[in-house]
SEKEBA-665495 format. One record per residue (C-alpha): chain; x, y, z. Coordinates in steps of 0.02 Angstrom, whole numbers, plus 32768, in hexadecimal, padded with zeros to 4 digits. Each point is the difference from the previous one (the first is absolute). Layout:
BEGIN
 chain    x    y    z
     A    X    Y    Z
...
END
This chain:
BEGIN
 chain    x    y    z
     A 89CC D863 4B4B
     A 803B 7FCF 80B2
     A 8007 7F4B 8020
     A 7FA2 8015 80B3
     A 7F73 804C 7FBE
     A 7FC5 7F91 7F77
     A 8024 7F71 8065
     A 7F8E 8052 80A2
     A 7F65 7FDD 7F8E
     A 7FFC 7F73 7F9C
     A 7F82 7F81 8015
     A 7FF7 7F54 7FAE
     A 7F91 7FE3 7F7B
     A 7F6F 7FAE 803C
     A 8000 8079 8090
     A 7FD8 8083 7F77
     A 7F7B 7F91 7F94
     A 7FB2 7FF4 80B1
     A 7FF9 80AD 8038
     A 7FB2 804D 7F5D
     A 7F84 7F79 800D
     A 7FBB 8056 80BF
     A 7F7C 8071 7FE0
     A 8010 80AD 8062
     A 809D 806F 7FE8
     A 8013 7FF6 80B3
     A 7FFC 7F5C 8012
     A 809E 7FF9 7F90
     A 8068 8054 806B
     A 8075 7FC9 808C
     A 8031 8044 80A3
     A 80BC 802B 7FA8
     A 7FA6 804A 7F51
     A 7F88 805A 8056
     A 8041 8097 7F9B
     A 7FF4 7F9E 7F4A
     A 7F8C 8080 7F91
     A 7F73 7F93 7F7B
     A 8020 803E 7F49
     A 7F5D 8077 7FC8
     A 7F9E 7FAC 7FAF
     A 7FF2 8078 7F5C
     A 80C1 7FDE 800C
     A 8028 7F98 7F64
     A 8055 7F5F 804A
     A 809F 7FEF 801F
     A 8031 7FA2 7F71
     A 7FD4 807F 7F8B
     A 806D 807D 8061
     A 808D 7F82 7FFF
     A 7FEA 7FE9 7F21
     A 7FFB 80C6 8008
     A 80A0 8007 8068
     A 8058 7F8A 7F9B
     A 7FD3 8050 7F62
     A 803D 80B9 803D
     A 80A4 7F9C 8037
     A 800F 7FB4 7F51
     A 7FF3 80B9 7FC2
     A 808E 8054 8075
     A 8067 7F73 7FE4
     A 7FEA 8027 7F21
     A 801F 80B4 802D
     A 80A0 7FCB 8063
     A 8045 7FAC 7F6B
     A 7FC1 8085 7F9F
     A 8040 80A3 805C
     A 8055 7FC9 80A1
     A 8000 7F8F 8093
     A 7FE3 808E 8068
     A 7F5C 8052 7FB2
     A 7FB0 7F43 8020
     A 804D 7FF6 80A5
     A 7FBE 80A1 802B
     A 7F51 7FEC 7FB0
     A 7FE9 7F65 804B
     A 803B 802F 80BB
     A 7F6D 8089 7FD8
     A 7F74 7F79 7FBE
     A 8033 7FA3 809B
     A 7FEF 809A 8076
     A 7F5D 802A 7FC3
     A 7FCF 7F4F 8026
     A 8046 7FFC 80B5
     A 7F94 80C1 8023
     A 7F65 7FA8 7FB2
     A 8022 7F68 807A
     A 7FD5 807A 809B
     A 7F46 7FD8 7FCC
     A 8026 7F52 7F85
     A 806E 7F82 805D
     A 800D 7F9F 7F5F
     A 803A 8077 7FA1
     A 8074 804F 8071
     A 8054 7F52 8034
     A 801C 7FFA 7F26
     A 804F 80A7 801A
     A 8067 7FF0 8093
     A 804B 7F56 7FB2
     A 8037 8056 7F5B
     A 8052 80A2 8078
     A 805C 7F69 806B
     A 8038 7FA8 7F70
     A 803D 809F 7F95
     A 8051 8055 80B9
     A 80B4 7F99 7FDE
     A 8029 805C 7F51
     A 7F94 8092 8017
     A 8079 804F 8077
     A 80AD 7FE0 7F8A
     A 7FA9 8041 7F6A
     A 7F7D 807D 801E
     A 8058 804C 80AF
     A 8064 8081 7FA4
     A 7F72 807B 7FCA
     A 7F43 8003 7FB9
     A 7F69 7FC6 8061
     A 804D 7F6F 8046
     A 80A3 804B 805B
     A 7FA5 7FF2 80AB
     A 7FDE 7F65 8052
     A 7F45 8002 7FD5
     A 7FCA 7F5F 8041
     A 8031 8008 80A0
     A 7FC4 80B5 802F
     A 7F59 7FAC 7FBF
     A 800A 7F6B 806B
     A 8020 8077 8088
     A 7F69 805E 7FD1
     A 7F8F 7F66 8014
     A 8059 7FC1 80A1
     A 7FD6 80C1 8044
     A 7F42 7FE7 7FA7
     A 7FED 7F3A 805A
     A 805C 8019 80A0
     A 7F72 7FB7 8075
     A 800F 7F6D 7F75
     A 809A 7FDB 8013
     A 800C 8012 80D3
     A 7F78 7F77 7FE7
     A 8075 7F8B 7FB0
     A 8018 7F76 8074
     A 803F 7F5D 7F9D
     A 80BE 7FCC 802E
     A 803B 803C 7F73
     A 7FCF 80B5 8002
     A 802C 8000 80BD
     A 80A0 7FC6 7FEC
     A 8033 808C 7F6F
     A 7F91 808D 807C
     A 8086 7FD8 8092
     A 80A4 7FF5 7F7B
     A 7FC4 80A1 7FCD
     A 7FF4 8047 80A7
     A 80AF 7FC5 8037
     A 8038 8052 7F61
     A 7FC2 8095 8014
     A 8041 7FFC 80AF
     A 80B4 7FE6 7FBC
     A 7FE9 80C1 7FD6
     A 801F 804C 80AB
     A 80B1 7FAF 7FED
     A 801B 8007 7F35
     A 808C 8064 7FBE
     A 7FA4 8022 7F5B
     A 7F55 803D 803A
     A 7FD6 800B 7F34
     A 8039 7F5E 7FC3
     A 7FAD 7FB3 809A
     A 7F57 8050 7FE6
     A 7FEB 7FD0 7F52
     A 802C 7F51 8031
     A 7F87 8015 8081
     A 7F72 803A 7F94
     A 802B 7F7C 7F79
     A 7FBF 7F7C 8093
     A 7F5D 805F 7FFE
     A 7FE3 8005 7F48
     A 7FDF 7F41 8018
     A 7F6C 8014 8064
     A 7FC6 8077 7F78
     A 7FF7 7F6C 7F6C
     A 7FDA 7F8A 809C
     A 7F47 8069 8001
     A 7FF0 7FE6 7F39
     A 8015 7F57 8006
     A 7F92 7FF6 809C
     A 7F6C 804B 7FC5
     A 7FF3 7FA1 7F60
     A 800F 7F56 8058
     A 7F5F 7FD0 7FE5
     A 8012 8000 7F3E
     A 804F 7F79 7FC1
     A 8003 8037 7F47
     A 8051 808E 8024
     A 8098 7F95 8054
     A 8010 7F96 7F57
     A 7FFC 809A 7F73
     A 807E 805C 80A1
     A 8079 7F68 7FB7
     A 7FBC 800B 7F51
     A 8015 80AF 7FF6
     A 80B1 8019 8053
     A 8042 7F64 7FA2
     A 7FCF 8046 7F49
     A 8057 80C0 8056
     A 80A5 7FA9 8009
     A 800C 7F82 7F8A
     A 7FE2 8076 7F76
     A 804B 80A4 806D
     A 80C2 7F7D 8008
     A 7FE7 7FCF 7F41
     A 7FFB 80BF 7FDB
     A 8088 803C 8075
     A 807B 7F63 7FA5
     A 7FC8 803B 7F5E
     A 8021 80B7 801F
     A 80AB 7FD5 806A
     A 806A 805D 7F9F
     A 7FBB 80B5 801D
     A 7FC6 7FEF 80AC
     A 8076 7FFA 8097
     A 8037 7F6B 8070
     A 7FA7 7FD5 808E
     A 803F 7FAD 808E
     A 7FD2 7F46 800F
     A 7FD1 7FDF 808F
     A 7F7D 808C 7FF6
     A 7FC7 7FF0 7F49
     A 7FD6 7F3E 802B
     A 7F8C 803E 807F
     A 7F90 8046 7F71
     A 7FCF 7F2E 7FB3
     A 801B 7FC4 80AC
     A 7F78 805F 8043
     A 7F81 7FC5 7F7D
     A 8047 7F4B 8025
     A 7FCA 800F 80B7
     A 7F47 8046 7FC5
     A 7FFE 7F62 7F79
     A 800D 7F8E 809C
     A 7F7F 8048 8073
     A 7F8F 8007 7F6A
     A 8023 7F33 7FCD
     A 7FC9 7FD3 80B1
     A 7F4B 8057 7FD8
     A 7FF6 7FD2 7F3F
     A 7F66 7FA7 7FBB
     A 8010 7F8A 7F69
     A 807F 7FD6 7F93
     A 7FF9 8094 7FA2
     A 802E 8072 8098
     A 8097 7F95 8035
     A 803A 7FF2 7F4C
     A 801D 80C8 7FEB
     A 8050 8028 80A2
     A 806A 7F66 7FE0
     A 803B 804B 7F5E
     A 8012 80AA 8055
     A 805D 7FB7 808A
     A 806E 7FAD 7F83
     A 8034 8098 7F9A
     A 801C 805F 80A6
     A 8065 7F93 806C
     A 8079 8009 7F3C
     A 7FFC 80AC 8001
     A 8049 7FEA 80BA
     A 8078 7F85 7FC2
     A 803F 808F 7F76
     A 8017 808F 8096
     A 809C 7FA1 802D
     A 7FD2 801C 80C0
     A 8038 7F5A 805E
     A 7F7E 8032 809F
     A 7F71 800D 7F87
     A 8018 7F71 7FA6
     A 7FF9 7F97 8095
     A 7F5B 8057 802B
     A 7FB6 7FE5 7F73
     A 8032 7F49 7FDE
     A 7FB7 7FED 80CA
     A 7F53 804E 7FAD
     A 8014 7F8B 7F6B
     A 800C 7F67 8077
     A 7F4D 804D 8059
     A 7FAC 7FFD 7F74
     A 8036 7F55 7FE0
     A 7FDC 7FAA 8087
     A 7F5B 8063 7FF8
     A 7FCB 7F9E 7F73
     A 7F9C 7F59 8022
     A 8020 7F68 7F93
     A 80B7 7FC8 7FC7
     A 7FDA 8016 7F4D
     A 7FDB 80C0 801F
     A 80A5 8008 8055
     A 8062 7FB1 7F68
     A 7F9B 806C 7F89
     A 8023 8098 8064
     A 80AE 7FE0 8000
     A 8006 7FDE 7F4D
     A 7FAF 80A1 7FCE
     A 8056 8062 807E
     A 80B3 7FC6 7FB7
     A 7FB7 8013 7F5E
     A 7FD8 80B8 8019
     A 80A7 8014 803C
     A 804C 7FBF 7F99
     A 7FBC 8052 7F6B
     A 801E 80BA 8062
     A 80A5 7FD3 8026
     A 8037 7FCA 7F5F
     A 7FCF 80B9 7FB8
     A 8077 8059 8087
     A 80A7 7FAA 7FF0
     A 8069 807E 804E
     A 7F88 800A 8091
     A 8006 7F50 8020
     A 80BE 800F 8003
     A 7FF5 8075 806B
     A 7F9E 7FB2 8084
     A 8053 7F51 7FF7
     A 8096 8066 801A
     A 7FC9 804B 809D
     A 7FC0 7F59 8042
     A 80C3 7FBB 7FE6
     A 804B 8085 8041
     A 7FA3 7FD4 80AA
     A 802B 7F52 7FF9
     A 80B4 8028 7FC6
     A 807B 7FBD 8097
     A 8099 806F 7FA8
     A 7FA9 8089 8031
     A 7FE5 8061 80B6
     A 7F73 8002 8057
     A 7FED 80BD 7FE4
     A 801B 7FEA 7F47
     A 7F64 7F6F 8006
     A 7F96 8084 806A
     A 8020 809D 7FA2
     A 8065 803D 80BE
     A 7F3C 7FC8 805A
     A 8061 7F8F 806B
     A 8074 8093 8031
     A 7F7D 8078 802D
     A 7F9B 7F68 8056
     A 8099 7FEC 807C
     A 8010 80C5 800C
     A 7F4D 7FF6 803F
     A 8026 7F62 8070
     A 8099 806A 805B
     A 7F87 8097 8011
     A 7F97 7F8C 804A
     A 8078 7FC2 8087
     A 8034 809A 8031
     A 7F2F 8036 8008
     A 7FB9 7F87 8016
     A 7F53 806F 800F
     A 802B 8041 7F76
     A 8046 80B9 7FA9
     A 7F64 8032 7FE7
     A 7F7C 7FF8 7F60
     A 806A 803F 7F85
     A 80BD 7FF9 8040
     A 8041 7F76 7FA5
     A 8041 8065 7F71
     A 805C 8077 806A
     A 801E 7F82 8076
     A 8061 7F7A 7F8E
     A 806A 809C 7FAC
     A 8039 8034 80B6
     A 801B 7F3D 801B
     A 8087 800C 7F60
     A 8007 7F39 8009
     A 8038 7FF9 7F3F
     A 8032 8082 7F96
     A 7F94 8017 7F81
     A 7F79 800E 807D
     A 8061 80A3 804F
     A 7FE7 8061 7F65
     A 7F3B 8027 8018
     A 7F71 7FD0 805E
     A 7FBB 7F53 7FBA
     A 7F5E 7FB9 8017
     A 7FEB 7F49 806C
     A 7FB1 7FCA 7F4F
     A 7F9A 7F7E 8086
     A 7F88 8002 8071
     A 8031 7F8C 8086
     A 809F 8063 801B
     A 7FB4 809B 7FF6
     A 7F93 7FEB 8087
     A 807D 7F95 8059
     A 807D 8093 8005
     A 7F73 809A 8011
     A 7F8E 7FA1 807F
     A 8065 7F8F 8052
     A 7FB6 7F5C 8047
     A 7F3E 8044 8024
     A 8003 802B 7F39
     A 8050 7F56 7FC8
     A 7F7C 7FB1 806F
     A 7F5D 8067 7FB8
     A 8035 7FD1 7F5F
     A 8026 7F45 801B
     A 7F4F 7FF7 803F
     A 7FB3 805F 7F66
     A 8058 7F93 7F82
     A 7FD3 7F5C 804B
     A 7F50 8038 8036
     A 7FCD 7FCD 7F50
     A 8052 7F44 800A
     A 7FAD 7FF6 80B4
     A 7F53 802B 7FD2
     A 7FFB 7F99 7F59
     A 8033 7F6E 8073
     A 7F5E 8028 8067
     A 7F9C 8019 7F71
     A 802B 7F6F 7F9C
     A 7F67 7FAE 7FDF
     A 7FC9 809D 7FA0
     A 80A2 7FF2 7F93
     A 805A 808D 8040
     A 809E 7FAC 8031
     A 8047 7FEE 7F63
     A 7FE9 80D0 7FD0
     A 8032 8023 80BB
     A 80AD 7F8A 7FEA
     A 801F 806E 7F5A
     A 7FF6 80A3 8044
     A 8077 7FE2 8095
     A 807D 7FA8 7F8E
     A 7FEB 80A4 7F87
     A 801C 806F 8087
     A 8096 7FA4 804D
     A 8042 800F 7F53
     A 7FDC 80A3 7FE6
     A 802F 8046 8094
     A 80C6 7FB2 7FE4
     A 8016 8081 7F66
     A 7F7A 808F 801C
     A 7FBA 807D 8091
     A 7F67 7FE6 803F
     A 7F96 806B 7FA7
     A 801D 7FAC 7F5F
     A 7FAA 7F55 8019
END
């Protein structure tokens, strides 16, 4: 799940005990959740739904040991999409849904893209569906945040009358929108804070057990790209931390702290450098998150624990990963050796920037930096920016760079103003995640 859009409605803890305590519906609602749809109340709560969708995860996960990785992958994208249709009239339920679709979208694609029921990029033609369904919803949308992506978006899309790849540039532009799409799940459930916690609970357990199965089964299945297959934990890691700021009791913290342990190893196993710097920024969150300095220690404790006793089962995966992190540090090496050749397409992008400095238009850089021919490995096809500053800074010039400085840091600035409800310690996490991020994927990732 976007970073942006479970950050838009979190709410501290006590702002939650408070609300459910008001007595009309009405009254429960804000000005910016005016759109937020009460459960029905022959609806069995939400923590039953969340038990039910971790036991039908539990079961595709046994049938992917069983059969294949792919049969669970696929029956679980299809749980989850029945979840996300029966949010249209549930919130609850369809935020439950739309978390276990986000989480599963990074190794969907790789495995199931070839053929069956998956080959089509489901999810977001459903998003798009809901955006269409919401539209005077999401026009309504006026928090920084929302305004901020609404004009990137339009400067994107107006990159189009000047792109030289009118396809690549309206997918990228229609990736943008899909945000807006799980922006109006999360919206509309923000008045339950249950269904926040078992959103952490539930996509926590889906990858925890979902990365055990894929290591176990590594040897029949094919090899997925790093940087993208981290995406899959790291997604669940970011839920774990919005839920912690809204868990009650000891209990509550206790499980997402063990599912944010097991995660943020499972990250550590993928090997990708970017992600493992996200996730150890989310494991810092939920530390300082914690009240007490004996909490911290025993947090730490467990957490290395955990990790340890994961790590110690995947020995060749560990190598793997420490070897990636020396390879980085290693000064023998080139700096497009450390970077995998990122630093040479970030300068291709910087050059297409100084000669455009408006930009090539949404979509141009691949073509762009091949006509460019700055290296020679980079003349043989048309490469990706693999990062979303210099994509935009070579596409949309200086007005793009600008829209999306503003998004990033929007969330930094307005946890700084809202401080004394304890958002400035979620709003410092997703700027630093998307400043990350952004270095070593395209936008439409985070």
């Amino acid at each position: 799940m976007s970073t942006n859009t479970l950050a838009t409605t979190a709410r501290t803890r006590n702002e939650w005990l408070a609300s459910s305590r008001r007595s009309s519906p009405a009254s429960r609602l804000s000005s910016d959740d005016a759109v937020a749809t009460p459960a029905s109340a022959s609806m069995p709560s939400i923590a039953s739904w969340g038990r039910r969708f971790i036991v039908v995860i539990l079961l595709g996960w046994v049938a992917g040991f069983a059969i294949s990785f792919e049969f669970a992958l696929t029956f679980l994208n299809v749980a989850a999409f029945v979840a996300a249709v029966a949010g249209v009239r549930w919130p609850s339920i369809g935020l439950l849904g739309i978390g276990v679709l986000s989480a599963l979208e990074p190794i969907t694609g790789p495995l199931l893209a070839n053929g069956g029921l998956w080959r089509w990029n489901n999810l977001n033609y459903w998003l798009l569906v809901v955006l269409v369904l919401f539209l005077p919803v999401v026009v309504r949308f006026h928090d920084v945040h929302s305004r901020a992506l609404q004009t990137l978006m339009l400067l994107v899309a107006a990159g189009l009358f000047v792109s030289p790849d009118l396809v690549a540039g309206s997918q990228y532009v229609l990736a943008l929108a899909t945000a807006f799409g799980v922006l109006l799940y999360c919206v509309r459930a923000s008045q339950d804070r249950e269904a926040w916690y078992w959103l952490g609970v539930v996509t926590g357990v889906l990858s925890a057990v979902g990365c055990l199965i894929y290591f176990l089964r590594r040897d029949v299945l094919q090899p997925l790209n790093p940087n993208v297959w981290c995406l899959f934990p790291l997604t669940a890691l970011f839920a774990i931390c919005v839920a912690f700021r809204l868990a009650v009791g000891m209990r509550e913290h206790i499980t997402l702290g063990l599912l944010a342990a097991v995660n943020f190893t499972w990250v550590f196993l993928t090997a990708s450098r970017g992600g493992f710097v996200t996730g150890s920024l989310c494991m810092l969150f939920l530390f300082v998150q914690l009240p007490g300095v004996s909490r911290k220690i025993y947090f730490t404790a467990f957490v290395a624990l955990i990790g340890l006793g994961v790590l110690s089962q995947f020995p060749d995966f560990q190598e793997r990963a420490l070897s990636r992190v020396d390879e980085t540090l290693d000064p023998t090496k080139s700096r497009s050796d450390r970077t995998n050749n990122r630093s040479d397409l970030a300068l291709a992008g910087w050059r297409i920037f100084e000669a455009n400095p408006l930009g090539v238009g949404t979509g141009g850089f691949s073509r762009a930096q091949s006509q460019l021919g700055l290296f020679a490995w980079s003349r043989q096809r048309d490469y990706a920016a693999h990062s979303g500053w210099i994509r935009i800074l070579a596409e949309n010039g200086v007005p793009g760079m600008i829209a999306l400085t503003v998004y990033v840091i929007s969330f930094a600035v307005v946890g700084w103003r809202q401080r004394r409800r304890g958002m400035l310690k979620l709003g410092l996490l997703v700027t630093s995640v998307f400043v990350i991020m952004l270095v070593t994927y395209e936008f439409e990732r985070p």
